[in-house]
C-alpha positions as CSV (number, residue, x, y, z in Angstrom):
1,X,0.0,0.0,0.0
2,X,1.2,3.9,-0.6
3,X,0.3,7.1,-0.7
4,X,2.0,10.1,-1.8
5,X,2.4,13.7,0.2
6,X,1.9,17.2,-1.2
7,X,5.6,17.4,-1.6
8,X,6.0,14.0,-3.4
9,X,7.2,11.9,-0.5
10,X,6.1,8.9,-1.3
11,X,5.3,6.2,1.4
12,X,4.8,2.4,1.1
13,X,3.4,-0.3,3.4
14,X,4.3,-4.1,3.4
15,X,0.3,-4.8,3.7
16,X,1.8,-8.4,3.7
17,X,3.9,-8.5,6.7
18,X,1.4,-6.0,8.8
19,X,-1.6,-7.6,8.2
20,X,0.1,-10.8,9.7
21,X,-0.2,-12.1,13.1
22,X,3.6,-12.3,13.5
23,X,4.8,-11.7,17.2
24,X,8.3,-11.7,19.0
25,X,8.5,-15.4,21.0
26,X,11.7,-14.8,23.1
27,X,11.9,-17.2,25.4
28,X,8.9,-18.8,24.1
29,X,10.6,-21.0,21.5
30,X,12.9,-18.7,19.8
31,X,16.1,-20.4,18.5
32,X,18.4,-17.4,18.0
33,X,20.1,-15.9,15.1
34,X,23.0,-18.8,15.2
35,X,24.3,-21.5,12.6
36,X,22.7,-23.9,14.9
37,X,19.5,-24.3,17.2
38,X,20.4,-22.6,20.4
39,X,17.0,-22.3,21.7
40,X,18.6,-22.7,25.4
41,X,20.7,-20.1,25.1
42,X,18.0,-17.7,24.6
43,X,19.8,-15.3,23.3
44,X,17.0,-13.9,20.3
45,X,18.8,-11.8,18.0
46,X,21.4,-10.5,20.5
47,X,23.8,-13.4,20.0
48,X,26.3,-10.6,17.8
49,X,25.9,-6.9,19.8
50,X,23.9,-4.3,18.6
51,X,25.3,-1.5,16.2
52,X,24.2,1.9,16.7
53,X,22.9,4.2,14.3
54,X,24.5,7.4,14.9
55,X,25.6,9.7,17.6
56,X,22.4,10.5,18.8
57,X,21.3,6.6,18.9
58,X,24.4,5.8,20.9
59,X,24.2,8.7,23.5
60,X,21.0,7.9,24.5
61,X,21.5,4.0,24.7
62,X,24.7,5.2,27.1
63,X,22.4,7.4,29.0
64,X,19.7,4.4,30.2
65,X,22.8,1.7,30.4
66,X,23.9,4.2,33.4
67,X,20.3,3.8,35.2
68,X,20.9,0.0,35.3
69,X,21.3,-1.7,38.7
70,X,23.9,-4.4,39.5
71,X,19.9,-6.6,40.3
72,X,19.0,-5.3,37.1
73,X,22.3,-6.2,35.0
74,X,24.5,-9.2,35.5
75,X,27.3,-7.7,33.3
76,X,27.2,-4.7,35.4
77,X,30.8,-5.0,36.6
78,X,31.8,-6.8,34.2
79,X,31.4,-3.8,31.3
80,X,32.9,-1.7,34.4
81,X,36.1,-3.7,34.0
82,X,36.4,-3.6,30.1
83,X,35.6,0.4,30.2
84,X,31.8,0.5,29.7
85,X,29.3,-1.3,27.4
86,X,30.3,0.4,24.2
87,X,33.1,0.5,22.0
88,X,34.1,0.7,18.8
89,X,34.8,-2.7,16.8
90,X,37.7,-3.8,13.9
91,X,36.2,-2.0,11.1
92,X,35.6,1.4,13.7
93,X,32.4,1.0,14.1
94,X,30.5,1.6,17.5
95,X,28.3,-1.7,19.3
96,X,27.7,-3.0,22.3
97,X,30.7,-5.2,23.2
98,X,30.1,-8.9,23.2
99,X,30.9,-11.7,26.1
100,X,30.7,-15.1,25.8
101,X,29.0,-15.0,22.6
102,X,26.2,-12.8,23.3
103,X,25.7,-9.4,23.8
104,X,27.3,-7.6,27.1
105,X,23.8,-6.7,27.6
106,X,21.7,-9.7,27.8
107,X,20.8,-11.4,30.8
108,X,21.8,-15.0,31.1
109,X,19.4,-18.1,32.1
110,X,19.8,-18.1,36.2
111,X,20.3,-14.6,36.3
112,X,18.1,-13.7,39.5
113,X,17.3,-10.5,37.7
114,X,16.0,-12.2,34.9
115,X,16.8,-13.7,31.1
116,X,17.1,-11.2,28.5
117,X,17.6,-7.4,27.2
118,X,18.9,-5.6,30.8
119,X,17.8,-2.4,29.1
120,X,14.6,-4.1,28.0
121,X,13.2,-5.4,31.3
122,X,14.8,-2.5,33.1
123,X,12.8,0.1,31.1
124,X,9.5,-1.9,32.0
125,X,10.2,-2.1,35.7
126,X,10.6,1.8,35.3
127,X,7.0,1.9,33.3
128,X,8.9,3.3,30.3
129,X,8.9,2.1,26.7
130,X,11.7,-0.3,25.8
131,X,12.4,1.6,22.8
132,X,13.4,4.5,24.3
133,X,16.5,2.6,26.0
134,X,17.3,0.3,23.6
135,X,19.3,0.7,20.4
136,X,17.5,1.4,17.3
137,X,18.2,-1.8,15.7
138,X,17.3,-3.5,18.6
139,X,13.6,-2.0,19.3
140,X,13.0,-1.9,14.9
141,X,13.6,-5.4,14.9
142,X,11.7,-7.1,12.8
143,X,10.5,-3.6,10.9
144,X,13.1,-2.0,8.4
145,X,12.7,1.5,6.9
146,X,14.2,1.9,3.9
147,X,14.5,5.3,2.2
148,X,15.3,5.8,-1.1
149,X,15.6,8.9,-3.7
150,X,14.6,8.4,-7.0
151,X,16.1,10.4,-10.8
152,X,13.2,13.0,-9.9
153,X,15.0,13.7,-6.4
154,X,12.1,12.6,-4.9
155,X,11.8,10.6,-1.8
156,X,10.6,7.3,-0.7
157,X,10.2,5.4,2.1
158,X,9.5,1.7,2.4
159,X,8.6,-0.3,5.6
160,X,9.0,-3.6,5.8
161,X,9.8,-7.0,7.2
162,X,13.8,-7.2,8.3
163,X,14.4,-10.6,6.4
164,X,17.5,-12.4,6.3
165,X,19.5,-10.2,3.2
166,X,19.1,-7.3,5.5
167,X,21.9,-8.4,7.5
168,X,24.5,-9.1,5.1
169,X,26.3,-12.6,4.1
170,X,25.6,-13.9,7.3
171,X,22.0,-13.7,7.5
172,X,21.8,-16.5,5.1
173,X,24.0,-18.8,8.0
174,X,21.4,-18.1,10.5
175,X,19.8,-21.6,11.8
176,X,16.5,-20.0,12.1
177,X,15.1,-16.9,11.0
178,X,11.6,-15.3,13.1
179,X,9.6,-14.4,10.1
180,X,10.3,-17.0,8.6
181,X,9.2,-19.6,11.6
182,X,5.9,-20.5,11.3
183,X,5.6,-20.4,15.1
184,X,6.5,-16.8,15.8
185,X,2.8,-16.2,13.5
186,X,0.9,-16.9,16.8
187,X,0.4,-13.4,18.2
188,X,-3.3,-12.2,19.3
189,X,-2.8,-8.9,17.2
190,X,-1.9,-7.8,14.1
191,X,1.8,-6.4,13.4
192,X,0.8,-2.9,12.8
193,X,-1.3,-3.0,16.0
194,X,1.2,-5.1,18.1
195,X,4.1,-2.7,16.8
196,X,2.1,0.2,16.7
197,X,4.3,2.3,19.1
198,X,7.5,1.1,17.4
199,X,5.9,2.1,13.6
200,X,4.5,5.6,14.6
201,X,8.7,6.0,15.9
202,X,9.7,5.4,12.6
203,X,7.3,6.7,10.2
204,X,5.3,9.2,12.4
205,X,1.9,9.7,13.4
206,X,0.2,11.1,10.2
207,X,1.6,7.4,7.5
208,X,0.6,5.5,10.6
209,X,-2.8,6.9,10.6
210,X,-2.8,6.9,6.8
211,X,-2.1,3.0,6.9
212,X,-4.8,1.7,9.4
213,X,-7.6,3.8,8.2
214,X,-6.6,2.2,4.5
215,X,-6.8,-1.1,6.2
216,X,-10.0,-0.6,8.1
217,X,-11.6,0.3,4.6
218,X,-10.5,-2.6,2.9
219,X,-11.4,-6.6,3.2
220,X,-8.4,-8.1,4.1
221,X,-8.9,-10.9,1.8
222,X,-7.4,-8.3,0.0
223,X,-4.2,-8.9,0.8
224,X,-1.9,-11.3,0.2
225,X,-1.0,-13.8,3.3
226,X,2.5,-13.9,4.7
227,X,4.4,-16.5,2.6
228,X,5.0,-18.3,5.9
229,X,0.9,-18.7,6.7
230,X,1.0,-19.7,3.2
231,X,3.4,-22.6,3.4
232,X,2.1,-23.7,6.2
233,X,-1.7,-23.7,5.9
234,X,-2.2,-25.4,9.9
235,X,-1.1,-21.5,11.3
236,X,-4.7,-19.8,12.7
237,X,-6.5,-18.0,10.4
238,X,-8.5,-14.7,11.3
């Protein structure tokens, strides 16, 4: 689906990937974004650090990291020792560094403070949204916005499902890949209601609305299915 602004942005919806019932299951069956199953790990996607979008992205991450608690963090000294959380990587890059083959900011199984994203949990304990302490790439996942600029100088902007290209050469060694898992379509909601905080982040209020009174005005048999529901016809329909 698109549309097209006074000043010739152009935006465009995967109507495909929205309209699914797609939903995160960390801890909930998730095997990770290894070369092989490591569904006990439970790592998600934060088995290779997070790399930060720009300044701003970074100072803000750097900002919450220094609200954690040592009950909150079990890296806590840890990053203390190796001179904080963040640093810059081979090719000069800034991440979050990586211990033990996950990121310095996950939360191990037996960690009293709980498994997962530190920053994650943390931010709910503090009734705040996740993705305003998490990295960028971290809270997007599995959204992408892509912008492009066409001969005419003019602008578009494409959201979509992250799929395994997105992330180079070695998305295609992943094990397992979420939106490709016909488990993870199991969610009560549909993506651009589930991630409706996360979308109206990236592409604002005014595309947002755009999008679900589109939807709301149209039969969804409409649509195309996710190729997932489609290969697997035993997923719930709505």
């Amino acid at each position: 689906m698109s549309f097209t602004e006074p000043d010739g942005t152009v935006w465009m919806f995967d109507a495909t990937f929205l309209l699914s019932d797609w939903t995160c299951i960390y801890g909930r069956g998730c095997q990770g974004v290894s070369e092989y199953d490591a569904t006990e790990l439970e790592q998600g996607c934060c088995s290779h650090g997070a790399h930060f979008a720009d300044g701003p992205d970074r100072k803000r991450v750097r900002k919450h990291i220094e609200r954690l608690r040592a009950d909150q963090w079990q890296n806590k000294d840890l990053a203390a020792s190796l001179d904080g959380a963040i640093s810059k990587n081979a090719d000069g890059d800034w991440m979050t560094r990586t211990v033990d083959s996950g990121c310095v900011m996950l939360n191990r199984p037996g960690f009293e403070g709980g498994t997962g994203c530190a920053l994650h949990s943390a931010a709910l304990e503090a009734g705040e949204r996740p993705l305003d302490w998490k990295p960028d790439v971290c809270w997007q996942l599995p959204l992408r916005l892509e912008t492009k600029v066409d001969e005419n100088e003019r602008t578009m902007f494409v959201l979509r499902e992250w799929e395994r290209r997105d992330w180079g050469e070695g998305g295609q060694e992943f094990h397992w890949w979420c939106t490709e898992a016909p488990e993870a379509f199991s969610g009560h909601r549909r993506v651009f209601e589930e991630l409706s905080d996360e979308i109206i982040e990236m592409v604002g209020q005014g595309p947002y609305d755009w999008f679900v009174a589109n939807i709301a005005s149209r039969p969804v048999e409409r649509f195309a299915p996710h190729p997932t529901m489609v290969a697997n016809p035993s997923i719930r329909k709505r």
